[in-house]
N, C-alpha and C positions, 0 to 999 in steps of 0.2 A: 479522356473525359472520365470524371469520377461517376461512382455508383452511388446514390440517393437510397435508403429507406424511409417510406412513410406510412405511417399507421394511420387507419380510420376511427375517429373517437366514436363514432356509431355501431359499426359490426365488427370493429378490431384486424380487416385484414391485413396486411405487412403487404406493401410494393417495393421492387424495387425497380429506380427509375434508372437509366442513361443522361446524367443530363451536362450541359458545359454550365461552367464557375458563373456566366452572364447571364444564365435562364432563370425565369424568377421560378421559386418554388412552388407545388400543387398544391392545391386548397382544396380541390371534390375529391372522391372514391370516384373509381370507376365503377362501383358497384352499388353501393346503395346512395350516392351522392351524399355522403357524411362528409363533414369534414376533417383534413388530413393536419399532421401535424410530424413535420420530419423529426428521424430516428437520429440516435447519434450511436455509430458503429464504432466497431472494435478494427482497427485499419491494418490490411496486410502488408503494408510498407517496410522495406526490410533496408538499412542500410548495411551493403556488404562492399569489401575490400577492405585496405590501406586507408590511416587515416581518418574515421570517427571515431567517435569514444568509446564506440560497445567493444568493436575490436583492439584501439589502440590501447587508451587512456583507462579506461575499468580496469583493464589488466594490472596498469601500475599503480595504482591509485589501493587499488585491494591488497597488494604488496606489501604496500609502506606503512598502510594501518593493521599487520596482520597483527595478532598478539605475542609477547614476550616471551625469550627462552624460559622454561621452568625452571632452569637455574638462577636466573637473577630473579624470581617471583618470592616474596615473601610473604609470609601469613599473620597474618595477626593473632595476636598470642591468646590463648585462650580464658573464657573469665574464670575468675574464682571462684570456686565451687565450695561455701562453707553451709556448713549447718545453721546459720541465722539467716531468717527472710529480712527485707527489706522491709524497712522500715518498724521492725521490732528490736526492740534491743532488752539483752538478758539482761536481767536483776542478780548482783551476788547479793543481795541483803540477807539475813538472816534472821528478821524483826519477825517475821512470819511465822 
């Protein structure tokens, strides 16, 4: 049977209940008769052995997408570094 958290929207205590999957849920506090409003928890369910994905399938799957020898990695060339900015362009006139 799973474990239930429910808080009371009145004085804020946290229960937790025992309840089975077919029990309807609590509506009062047992303490100040607020009303409850179920938690939703962080679940300690573990699949372990042979055969799911944490153990089987993660394993190869993070393999096949690891990244590339650094010898076939290639860079992109670097920009040109000139003495004019963008979008000016030098005048040779000599009118001046």
């Amino acid at each position: 049977m799973p474990i239930y958290e429910y808080e009371c929207t009145e004085c804020g205590k946290v229960e937790e209940v025992l309840q089975k999957f077919s029990d309807k849920p609590l509506t009062t506090c047992n303490s100040c008769s607020g009303n409850l409003h179920k938690l939703i928890s962080h679940s300690s369910f573990h699949l372990k052995g042979s055969g799911w994905y944490v153990t089987d399938y993660a394993n190869k799957a993070s393999q096949s997408s690891s990244s590339p020898d650094k010898k076939t990695e290639k860079k992109a060339p670097a920009p040109d570094k000139s003495d004019s900015k963008p979008g000016v362009s030098k005048s040779t006139d000599s009118d001046t």
